[in-house]
LUMVO-138786 format. One record per residue: residue in three letters; x, y, z of N, C-alpha, C in turn. Coordinates in steps of 0.1 Angstrom, whole numbers, plus 5000, padded with zeros to 4 digits. Layout:
// residues N
ALAXYZXYZXYZ
...
This chain:
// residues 653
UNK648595617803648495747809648195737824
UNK647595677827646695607842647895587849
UNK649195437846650395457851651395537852
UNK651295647839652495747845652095837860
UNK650695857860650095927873650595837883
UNK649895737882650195687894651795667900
UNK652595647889653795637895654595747899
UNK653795887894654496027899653796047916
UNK652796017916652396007933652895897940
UNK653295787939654395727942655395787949
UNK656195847935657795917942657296007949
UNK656096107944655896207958655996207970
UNK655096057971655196037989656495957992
UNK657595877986658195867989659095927994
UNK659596107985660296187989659496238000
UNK658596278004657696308017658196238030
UNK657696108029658496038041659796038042
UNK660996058029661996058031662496218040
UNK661496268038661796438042661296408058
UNK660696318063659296338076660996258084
UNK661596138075662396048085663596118084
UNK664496218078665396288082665396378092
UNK663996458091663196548099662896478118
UNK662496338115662596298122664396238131
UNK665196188127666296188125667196298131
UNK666696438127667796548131667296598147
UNK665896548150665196578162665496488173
UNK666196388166666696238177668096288178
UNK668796298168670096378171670796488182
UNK669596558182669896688189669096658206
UNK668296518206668096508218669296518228
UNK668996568240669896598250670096468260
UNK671596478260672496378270671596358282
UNK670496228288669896228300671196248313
UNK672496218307673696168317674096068318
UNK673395938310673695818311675095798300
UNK674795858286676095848274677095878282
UNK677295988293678396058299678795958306
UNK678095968315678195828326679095718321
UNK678595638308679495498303680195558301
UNK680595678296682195698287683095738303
UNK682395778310683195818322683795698327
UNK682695568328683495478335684195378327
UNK684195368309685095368303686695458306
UNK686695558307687695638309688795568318
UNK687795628328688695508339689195348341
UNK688695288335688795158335689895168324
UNK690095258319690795268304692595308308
UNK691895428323693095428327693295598320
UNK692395648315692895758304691295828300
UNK691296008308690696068302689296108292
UNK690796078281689996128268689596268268
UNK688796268259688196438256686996438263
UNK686696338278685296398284686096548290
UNK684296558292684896728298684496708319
UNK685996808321685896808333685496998337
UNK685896978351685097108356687097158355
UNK687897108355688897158350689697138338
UNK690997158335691597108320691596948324
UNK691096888313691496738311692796678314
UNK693896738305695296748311695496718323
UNK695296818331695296818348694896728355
UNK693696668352692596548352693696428350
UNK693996408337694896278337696496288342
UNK697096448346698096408350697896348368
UNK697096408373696596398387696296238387
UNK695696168379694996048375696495968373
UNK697195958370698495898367699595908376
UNK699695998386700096048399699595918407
UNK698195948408697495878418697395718415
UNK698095698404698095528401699295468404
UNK700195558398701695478395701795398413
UNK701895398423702095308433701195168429
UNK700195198424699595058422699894998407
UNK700595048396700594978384701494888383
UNK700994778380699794778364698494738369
UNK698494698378696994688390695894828382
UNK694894758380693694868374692894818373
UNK691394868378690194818382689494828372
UNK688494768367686994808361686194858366
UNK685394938366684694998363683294988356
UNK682295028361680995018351679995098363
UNK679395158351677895238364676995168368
UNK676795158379675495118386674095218384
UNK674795318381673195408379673395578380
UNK672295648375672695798371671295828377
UNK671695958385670095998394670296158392
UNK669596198382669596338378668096408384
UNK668796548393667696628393668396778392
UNK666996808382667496958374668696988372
UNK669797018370670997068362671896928369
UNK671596868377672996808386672496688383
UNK673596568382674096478383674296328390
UNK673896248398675296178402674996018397
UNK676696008395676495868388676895768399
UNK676195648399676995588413678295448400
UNK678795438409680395368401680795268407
UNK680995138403681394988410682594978402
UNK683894938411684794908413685194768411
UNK685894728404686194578407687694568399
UNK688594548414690094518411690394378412
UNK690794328400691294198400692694188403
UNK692994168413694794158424695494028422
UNK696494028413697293918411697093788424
UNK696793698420696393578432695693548440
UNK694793688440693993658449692593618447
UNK692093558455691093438451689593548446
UNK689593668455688493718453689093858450
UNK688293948441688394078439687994168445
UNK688694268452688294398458687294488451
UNK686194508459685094538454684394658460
UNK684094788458683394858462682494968452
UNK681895048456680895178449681495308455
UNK681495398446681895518452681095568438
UNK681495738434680095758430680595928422
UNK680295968413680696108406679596218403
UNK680196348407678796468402678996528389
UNK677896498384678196628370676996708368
UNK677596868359676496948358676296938344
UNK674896998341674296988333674997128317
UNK675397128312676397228299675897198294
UNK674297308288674097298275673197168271
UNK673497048261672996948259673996818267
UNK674996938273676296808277676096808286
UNK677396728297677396738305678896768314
UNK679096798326680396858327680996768338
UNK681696678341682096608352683096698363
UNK682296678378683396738384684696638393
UNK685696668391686996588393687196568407
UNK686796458411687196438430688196318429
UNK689396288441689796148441688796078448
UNK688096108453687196028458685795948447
UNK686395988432685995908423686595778421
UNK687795798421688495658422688395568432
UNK688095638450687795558461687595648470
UNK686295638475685995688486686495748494
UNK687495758499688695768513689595878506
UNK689995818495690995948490690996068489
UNK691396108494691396298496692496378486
UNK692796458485693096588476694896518479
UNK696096508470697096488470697796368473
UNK696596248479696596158479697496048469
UNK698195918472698195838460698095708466
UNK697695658457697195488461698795408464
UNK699295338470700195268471699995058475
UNK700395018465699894848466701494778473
UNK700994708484701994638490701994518491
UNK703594438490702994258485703494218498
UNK702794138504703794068518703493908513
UNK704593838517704093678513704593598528
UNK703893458523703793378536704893288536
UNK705093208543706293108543705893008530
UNK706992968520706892918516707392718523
UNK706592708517706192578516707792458517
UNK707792328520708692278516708592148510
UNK709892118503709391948495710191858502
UNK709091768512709291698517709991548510
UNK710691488520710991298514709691218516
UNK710091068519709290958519708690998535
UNK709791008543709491038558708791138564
UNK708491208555707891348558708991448563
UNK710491478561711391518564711491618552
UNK711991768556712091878548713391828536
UNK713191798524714391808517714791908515
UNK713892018513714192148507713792268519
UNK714592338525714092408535715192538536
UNK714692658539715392738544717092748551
UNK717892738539719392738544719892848543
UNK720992858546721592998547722393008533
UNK722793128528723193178516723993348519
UNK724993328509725893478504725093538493
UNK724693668496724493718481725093788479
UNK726593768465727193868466727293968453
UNK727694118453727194178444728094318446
UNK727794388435728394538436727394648443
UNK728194688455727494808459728094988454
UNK727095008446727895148433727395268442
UNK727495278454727795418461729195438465
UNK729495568459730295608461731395588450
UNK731095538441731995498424731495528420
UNK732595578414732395638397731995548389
UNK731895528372730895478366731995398360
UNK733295468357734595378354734895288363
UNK734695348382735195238390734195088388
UNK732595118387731995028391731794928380
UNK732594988365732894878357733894778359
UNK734794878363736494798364735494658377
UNK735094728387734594598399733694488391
UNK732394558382732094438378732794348372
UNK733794378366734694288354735294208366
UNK736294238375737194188387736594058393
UNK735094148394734194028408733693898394
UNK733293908384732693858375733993738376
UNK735693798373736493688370736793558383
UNK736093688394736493588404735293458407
UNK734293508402733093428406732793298392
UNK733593338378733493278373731993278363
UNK731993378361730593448360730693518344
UNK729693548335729393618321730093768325
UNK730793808325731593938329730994018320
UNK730594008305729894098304728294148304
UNK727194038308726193998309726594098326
UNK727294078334727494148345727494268345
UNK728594308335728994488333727394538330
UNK726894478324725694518315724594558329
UNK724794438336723894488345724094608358
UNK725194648359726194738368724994828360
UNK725894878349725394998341724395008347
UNK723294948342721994988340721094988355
UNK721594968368721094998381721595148381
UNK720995168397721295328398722395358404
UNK723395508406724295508411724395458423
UNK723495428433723795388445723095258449
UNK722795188438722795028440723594908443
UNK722994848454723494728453722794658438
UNK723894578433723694478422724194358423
UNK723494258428723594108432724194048420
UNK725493978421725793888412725593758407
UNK725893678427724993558426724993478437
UNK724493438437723793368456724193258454
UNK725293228467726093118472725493028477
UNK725992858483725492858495726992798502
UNK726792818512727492898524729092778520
UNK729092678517730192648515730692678499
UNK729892728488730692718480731092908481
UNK730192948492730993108494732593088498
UNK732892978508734192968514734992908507
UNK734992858497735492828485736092918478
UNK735793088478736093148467737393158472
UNK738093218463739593288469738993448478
UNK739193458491738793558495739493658495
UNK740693638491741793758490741093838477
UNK740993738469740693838453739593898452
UNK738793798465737493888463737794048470
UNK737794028482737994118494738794258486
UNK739294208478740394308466739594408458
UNK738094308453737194418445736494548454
UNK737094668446736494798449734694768451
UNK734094798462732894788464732094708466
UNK732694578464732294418471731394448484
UNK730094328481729194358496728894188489
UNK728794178506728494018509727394038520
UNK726193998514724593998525724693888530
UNK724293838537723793708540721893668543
UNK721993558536720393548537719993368535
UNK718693408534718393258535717593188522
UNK717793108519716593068501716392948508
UNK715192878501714992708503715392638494
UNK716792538499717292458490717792328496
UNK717892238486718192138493719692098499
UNK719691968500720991978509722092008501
UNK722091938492723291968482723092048467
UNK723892108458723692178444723092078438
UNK723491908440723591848429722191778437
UNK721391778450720791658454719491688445
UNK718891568438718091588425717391668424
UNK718191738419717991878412717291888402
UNK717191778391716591788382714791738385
UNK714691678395713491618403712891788410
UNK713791808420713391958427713392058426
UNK713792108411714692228405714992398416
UNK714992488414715592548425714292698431
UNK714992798433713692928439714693008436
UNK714193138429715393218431713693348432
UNK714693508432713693598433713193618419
UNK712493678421711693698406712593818402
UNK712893768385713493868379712493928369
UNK713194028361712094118353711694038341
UNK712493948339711793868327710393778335
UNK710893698350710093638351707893718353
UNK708993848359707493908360706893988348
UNK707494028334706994028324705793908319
UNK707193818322705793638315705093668328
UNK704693668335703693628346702693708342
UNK702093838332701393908331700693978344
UNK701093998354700994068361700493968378
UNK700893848375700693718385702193698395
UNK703693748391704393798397704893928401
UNK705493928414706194068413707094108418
UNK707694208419709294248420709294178438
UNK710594078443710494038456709793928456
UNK709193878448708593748450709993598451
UNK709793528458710293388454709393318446
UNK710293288435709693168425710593048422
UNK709692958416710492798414710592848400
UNK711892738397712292718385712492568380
UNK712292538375712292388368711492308382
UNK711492178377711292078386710192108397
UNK709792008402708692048412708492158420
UNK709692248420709692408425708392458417
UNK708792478403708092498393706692488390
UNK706592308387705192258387704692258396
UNK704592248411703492288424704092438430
UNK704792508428704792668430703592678432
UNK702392698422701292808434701192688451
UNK701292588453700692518465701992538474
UNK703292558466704592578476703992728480
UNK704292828467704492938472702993008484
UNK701592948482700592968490700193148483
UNK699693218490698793328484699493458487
UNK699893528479700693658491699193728493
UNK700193848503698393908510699394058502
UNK697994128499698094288498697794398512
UNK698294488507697594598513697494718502
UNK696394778501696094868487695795028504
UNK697195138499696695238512697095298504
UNK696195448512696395588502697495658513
UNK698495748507699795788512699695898507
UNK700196008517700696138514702296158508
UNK702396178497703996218493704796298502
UNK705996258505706696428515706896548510
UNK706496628514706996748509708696758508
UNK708796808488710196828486710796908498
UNK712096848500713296968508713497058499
UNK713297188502714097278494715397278497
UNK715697288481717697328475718097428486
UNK717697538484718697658494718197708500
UNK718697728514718397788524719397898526
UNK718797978538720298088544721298028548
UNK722198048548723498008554723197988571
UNK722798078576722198068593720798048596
UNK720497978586718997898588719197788597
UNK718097758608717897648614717997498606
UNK718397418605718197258599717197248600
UNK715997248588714597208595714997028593
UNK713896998600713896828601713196798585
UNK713796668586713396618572711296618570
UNK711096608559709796598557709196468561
UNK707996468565707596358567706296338560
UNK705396228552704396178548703696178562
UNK702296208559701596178567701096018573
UNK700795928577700495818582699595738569
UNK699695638560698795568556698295508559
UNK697395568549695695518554695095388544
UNK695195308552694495098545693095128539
UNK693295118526692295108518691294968513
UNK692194878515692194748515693294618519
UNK693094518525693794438529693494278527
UNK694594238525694394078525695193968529
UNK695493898539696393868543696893768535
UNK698293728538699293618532698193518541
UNK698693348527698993248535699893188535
UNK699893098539701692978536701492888530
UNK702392848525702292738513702092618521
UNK701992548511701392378515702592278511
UNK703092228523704092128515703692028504
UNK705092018497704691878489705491788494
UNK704891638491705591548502705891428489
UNK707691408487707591318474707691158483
UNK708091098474708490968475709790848477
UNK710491028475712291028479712590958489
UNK713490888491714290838503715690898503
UNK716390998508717091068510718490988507
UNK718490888515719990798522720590718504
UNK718790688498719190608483719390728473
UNK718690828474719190908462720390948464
UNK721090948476722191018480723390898470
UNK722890778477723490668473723590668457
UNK722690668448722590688431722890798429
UNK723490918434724490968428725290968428
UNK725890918440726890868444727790748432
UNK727090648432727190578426727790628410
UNK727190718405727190818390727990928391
UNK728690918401729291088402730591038394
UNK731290918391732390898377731990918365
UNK730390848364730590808351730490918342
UNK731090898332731890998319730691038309
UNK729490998308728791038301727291028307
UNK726191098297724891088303725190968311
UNK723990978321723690808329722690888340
UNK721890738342720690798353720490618360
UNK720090628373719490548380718090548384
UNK717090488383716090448386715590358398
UNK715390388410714790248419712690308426
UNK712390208423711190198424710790138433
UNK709490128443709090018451708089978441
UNK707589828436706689748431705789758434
UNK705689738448704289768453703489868455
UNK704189998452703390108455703490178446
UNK704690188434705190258426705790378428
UNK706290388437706790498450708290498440
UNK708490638435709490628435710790688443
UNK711990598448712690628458713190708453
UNK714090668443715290728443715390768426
UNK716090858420716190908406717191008405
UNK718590948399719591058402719890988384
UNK720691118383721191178370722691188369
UNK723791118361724991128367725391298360
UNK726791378364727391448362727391488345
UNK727591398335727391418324725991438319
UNK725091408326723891458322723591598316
UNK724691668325724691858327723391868330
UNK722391848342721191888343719891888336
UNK720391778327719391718322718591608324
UNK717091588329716791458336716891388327
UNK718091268323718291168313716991068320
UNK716891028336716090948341714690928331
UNK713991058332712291088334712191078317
UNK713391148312713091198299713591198289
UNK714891078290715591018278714890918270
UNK715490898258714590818250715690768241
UNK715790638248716390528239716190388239
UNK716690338230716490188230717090128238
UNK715790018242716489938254717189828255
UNK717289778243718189678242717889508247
UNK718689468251718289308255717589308264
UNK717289408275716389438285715189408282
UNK714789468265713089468264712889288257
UNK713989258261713489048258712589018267
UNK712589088281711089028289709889078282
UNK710089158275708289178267708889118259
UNK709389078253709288998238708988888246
UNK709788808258709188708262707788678266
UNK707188778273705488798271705188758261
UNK705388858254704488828236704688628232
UNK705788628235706088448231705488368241
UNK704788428253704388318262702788328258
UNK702488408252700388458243700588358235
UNK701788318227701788278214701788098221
UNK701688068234701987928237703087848245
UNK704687988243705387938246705587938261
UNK706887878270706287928285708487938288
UNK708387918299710087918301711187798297
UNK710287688294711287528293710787528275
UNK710687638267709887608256711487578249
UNK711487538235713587558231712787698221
UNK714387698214714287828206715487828201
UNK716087818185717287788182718087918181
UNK719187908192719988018191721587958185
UNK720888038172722488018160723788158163
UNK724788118156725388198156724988348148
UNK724188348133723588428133722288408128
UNK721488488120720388488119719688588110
UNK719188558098719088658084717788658088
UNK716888798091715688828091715588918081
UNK714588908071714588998059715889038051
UNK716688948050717889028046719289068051
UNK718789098065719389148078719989058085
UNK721589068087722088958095722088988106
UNK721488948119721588978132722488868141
UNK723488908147724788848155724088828169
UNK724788758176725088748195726088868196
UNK726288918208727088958214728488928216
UNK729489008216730988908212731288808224
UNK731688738223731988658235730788578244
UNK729688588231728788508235728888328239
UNK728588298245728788168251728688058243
UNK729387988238729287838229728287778235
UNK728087738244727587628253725987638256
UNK726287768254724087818251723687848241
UNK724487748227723887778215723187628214
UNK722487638197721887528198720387538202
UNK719587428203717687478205717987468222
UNK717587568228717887588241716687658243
UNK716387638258714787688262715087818268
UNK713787878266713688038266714588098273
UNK714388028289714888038300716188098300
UNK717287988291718588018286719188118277
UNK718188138263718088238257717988438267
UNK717288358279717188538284718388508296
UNK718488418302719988428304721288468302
UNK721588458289722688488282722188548269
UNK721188598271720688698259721088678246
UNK720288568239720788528225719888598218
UNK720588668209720088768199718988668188
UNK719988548183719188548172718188398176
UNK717888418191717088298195715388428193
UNK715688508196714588578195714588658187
UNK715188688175715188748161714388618154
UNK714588518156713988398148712588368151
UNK711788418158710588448165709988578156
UNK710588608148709388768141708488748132
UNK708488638124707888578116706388548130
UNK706888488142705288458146704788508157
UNK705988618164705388708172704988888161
UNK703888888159703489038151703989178158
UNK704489258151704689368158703889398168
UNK702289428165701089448171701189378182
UNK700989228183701689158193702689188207
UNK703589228197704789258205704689398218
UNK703689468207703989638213702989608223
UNK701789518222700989478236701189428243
UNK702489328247703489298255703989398262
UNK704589478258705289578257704189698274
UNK702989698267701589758271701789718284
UNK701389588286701089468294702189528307
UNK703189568301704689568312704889708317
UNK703489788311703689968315704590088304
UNK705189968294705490098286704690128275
UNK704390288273703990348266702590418274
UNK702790368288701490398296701190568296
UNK699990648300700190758303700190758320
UNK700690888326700790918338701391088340
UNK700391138349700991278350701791238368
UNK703191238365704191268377703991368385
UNK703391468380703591648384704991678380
UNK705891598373706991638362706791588345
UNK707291638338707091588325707491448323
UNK707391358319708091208319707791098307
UNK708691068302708590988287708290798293
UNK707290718287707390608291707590548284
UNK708190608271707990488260707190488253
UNK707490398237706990388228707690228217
UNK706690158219706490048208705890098193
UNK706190108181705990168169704690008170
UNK703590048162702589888160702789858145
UNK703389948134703889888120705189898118
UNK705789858130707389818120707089728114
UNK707989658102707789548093709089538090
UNK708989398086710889318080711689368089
UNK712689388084713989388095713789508111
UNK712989628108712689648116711789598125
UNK710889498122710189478129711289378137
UNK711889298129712689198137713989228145
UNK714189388146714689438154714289498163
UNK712889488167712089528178712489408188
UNK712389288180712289198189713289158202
UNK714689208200715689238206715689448214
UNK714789518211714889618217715789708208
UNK715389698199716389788184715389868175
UNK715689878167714789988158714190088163
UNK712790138162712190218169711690188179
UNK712090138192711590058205712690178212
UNK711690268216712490398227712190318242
UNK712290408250711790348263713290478271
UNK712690528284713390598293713490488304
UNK714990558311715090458328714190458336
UNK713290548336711890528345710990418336
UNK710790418327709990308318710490188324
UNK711690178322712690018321712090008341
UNK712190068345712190048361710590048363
UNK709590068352708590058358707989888353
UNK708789848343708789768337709189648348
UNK709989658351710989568359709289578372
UNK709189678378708189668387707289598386
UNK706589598374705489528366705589378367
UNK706589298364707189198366707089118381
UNK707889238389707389208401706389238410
UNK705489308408704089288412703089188407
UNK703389158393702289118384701389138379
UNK701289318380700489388373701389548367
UNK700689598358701389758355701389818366
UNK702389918371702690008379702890138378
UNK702290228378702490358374703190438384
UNK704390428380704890568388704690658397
UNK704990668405704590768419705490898424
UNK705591008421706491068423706191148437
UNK704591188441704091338448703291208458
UNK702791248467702191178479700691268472
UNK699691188470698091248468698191288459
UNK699191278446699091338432698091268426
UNK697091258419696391168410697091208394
UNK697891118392698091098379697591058370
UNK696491008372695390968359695590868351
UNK696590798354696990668349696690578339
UNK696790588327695990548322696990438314
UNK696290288307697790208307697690198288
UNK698490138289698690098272698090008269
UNK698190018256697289898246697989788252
UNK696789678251697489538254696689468267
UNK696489368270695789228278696589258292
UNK695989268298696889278314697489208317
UNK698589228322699689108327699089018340
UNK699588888337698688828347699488758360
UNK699188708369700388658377700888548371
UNK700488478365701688318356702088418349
UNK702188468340703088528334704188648339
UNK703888688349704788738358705688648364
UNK705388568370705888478378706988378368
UNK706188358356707388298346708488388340
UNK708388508339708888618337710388638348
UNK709888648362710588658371711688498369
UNK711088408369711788258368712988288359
UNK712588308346713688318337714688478342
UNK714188578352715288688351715788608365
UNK715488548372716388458379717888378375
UNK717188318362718188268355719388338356
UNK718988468349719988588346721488588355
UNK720788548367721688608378722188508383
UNK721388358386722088208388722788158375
UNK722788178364723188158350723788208340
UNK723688358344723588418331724788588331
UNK724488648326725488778330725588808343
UNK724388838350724288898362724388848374
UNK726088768374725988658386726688748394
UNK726588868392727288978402725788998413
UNK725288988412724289028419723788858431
UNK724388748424724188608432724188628447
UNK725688728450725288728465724888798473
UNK724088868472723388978477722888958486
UNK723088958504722288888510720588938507
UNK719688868518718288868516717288808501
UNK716688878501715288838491716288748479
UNK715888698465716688628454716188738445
UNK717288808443717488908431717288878418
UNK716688928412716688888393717089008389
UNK717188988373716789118362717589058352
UNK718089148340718289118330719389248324
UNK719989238317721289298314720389338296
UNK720889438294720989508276721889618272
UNK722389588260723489618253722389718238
UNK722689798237721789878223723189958216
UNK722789898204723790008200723390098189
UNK723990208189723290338184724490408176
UNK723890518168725290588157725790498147
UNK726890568139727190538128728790518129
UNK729490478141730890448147730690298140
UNK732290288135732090138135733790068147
UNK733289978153732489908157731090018165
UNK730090038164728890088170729490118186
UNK728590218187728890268205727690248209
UNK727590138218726290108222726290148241
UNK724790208240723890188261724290088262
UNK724690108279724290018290723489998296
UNK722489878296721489888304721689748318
UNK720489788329720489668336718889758341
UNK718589588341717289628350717389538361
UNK716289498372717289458385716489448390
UNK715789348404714989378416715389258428
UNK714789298436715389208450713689248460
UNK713289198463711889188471711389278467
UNK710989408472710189488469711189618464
UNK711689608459712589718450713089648437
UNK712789768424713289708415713989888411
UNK715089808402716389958397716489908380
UNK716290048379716990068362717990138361
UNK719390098353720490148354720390188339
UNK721090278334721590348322722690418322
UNK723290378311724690438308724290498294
UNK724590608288724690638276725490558267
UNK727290598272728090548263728490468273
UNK728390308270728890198279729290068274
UNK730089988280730189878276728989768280
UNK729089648277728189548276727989568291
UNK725989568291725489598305725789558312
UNK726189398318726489318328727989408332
UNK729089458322730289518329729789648333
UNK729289758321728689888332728089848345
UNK726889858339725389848346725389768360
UNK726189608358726089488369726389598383
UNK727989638385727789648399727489788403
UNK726889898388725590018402724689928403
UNK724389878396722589788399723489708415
UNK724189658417724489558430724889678439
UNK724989778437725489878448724089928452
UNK723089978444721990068447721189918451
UNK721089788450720289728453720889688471
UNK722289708473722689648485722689848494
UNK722289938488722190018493720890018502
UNK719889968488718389958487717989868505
UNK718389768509718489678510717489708530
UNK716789688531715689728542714989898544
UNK715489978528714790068529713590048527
């Protein structure tokens, strides 16, 4: 009995307090707005870009149409917003308001306080609508207007500090659609499209969609392939306009291009991706070092953020004997903020102008991918890097990946010189040679006379296949690929371009492994690799590539024991061979320094007889060259005389 009491006064007071905390609750509820809730949502609103259902001293509507007037010169530019503070006495208001516009590129944000009144409605509160909410200065009909000015861009300098890439002259030619009809300015884009050799309907498409009295650029020349066109046919299109102007480009379409890639204006795709970091009129880089150092080419553009009076519309109709009033004019704009341009910062590569000219030169026949490589050893400077015509613009140089063939016998020779052996070691080079199964041949027309147990020296001479396939059993993959290390491939290095150095697999096994040993199976390696490789040799340490003057690449090297000078130096002895002995007696008379390197043959696909690379690797004092042919005959016939052309080009650069 005792518990049921007690548990009825219990629930009593618990409905009690539950009545005291609703009671309490609906008294907190109905507390009145200090001005502060208004306040955040206000400078939510604006930061938001939008209204809402606060309340103004007029229609909201009106509020946000006036509010969207007053932006569009500056969008998508839009500040944040947040209150600094709300100072209420008796019915009034004012909130003070901090500004902070973050402006595409620029290092620091535009920053100020301006400040809003509101009256007190009831428990609410009422905001009264000024532009001078959005910025101090702005007055009644006002609109913000953002302007981009940019500074000179920058140029990509050679070895000599000489502009490769500099302000040349250019045609831009295009349809000008005043004064055509919508049929004429199709019929011209189709006409100019066949003359220019251009997407005719990717063109039409673009005609359309400008306004009737645009010019619409088709495509920017330079100045000799404008003279090139047929000018009768052009001169023939209804509405043809030829501007003249100026872009930074290098000397030629083709001068490595895939190294410098190009500038064109910013299109609407590019300033979509940019999220609001480019904009309409800008020069931007495209591929290649344009690209990767653009912000340091392009430098800072400057703004100006001013408030502008719109002109008053002309009225449609007047009296017949009405005076011409003069056209309307905007009142003077007034600078709201400013920032000036800077100019960009050159980049300065490692190019030598006279040799890359030379290596494409050299490549401008050949019929398939192909790239040249020349390096300085001692600095890792790279000279020269051209890409032949079959490439189609693709850097085969930086960022092909294939097997190197009898070339990577100097790291297999490394690996056999760890294991004991040195250049006068023998090594039995048979006709063939069954590794796991796998018969591995010589090359056709391999030499009788350098078969038999012959020393290393002779084996890399005349590149006997199965003198060093017979070696897998006691040089270990692992082994090999740290050889490999030793010589810079597989190293990392940021170029300030993307660049492949290669890859040694460390678990091939059986026949693949024993096809490493000759530069086959999974043994990739690019012409920059093979040429950094060759450098390695001749310095007598790893060399990392050098593309930018003060780039820090971060260099960091591959697995494997550092190459040491006797092993360099024996290394060098036997690619000597090569050239007093061996394939590469094309290169014997070369005046100056004593030339080495070594010739490779890879072959690749499922053709039979196989379609194998050409390779040659190559150096003469302080220059070493990597040659590549995609589809080639045995390297000593490709490869021998560009490697003897770019080396006697090379030759006191």
């Amino acid at each position: 009995m005792h518990t049921n009491v007690r548990e009825l006064m219990i629930r009593r007071v618990t409905v009690l307090l539950l009545t005291l905390s609703l009671a309490v609750g609906a008294v907190s509820c109905s507390t009145p707005d200090n001005g502060t809730s208004t306040a955040d949502a206000l400078a939510k609103a604006l930061s938001a870009h939008t209204v809402g259902d606060l309340s103004f001293d007029k229609p909201a509507a009106d509020v946000q149409k006036e509010l969207t007037e007053l932006s569009k010169g500056i969008d998508p530019v839009w500040p944040t917003v947040t209150v600094a503070g709300v100072e209420v006495k008796d019915d009034n208001a004012r909130v003070s308001l901090n500004y902070t516009w973050n402006i595409p590129k620029l290092a620091k944000p535009w920053t100020y306080s301006t400040g809003a009144d509101m009256k007190r409605n009831g428990k609410d509160w009422t905001i009264t609508w000024t532009p001078e909410m959005v910025e101090p200065k702005l007055a009644a009909g006002e609109r913000l207007k953002l302007t981009t000015t940019y500074g000179q861009r920058a140029s990509i300098l050679s070895a000599d500090g000489m502009a490769i890439v500099k302000d040349r002259p250019v045609k831009i030619v295009g349809i000008n659609k005043e004064g055509l009809s919508d049929t004429q300015a199709e019929a011209s884009a189709t006409a100019l499209a066949a003359v220019l050799g251009i997407d005719a309907a990717a063109y039409v498409a673009k005609v359309k969609a400008y306004g009737p009295v645009a010019f619409v650029d088709a495509i920017t020349l330079r100045e000799d392939a404008f003279a090139a066109l047929n000018q009768d046919q052009l001169n023939a299109v209804k509405g043809i306009l030829v501007t003249p102007a100026t872009l930074p480009l290098a000397p030629s379409r083709t001068f490595a291009s895939a190294i410098l890639g190009t500038v064109h204006e910013a299109t609407a795709e590019d300033i979509e991706k940019s999220e609001g970091k480019v904009v309409a009129g800008q020069v931007v880089g495209s591929g290649g070092l344009q690209a990767s150092f653009d912000a340091q080419l392009s430098g800072t553009p400057g703004v100006t953020v001013s408030a502008i009076t719109p002109a008053a519309a002309t009225p449609t109709t007047a009296p017949a004997d009405a005076e011409k009033a003069p056209a309307a004019e905007s009142a003077p704009a007034k600078t709201l903020f400013t920032a000036e341009a800077t100019d960009g910062k050159d980049v300065k590569t490692t190019l030598v102008p006279d040799l890359q000219s030379a290596a494409e030169e050299a490549l401008a026949s050949v019929k398939t991918p192909s790239s040249i490589v020349v390096m300085r050893p001692s600095t890792g400077a790279i000279m020269a890097s051209a890409n032949g015509p079959d490439s189609k613009g693709y850097n085969t140089a930086f960022l092909g990946q294939y097997a190197p063939g009898s070339t990577f016998k100097i790291a297999t020779s490394l690996g056999l010189f760890r294991l004991g052996m040195n250049p006068t070691s023998k090594v039995p080079c048979t006709t063939d040679f069954i590794a796991d199964g796998k018969k591995f041949l010589n090359a056709p027309g391999y030499a009788a006379e350098a078969t038999g147990d012959i020393s290393l020296t002779t084996a890399v001479a005349h590149s006997c296949n199965t003198a060093f396939v017979s070696q897998f059993d006691k040089l270990s993959q692992e082994k090999l690929a740290d050889a490999a290390g030793a010589l810079g491939i597989g190293m990392s290095n940021d170029l300030g371009l993307d660049a492949y150095m290669g890859a040694v697999p460390r678990d091939s096994a059986g026949t693949e492994h024993a096809a490493s040993m000759i530069g086959q199976g999974k043994v990739l390696t690019s012409p920059l690799a093979m040429a950094a490789m060759m450098s390695a040799a001749v310095k007598g340490s790893a060399v990392p590539p050098v593309l930018v003057d003060g780039h820090d690449g971060k260099a960091k090297p591959a697995e494997g024991a550092d190459l040491t000078a006797k092993e360099a130096g024996d290394l060098r002895t036997m690619m000597r061979a090569v050239v007093t002995d061996g394939y590469l007696d094309i290169l014997a008379d070369l005046p100056g320094a004593e030339a080495i390197g070594k010739t490779g043959t890879a072959e690749y696909g499922n053709d039979v007889p196989p379609r194998t690379h050409s390779w040659v690797i190559a150096a003469q004092g302080d220059i070493a060259v990597a040659v590549f042919v995609e589809d080639g005959d045995l390297g000593a016939v490709t490869g021998g005389p560009l490697a003897k052309t770019i080396l006697a080009a090379a030759a006191g650069k």
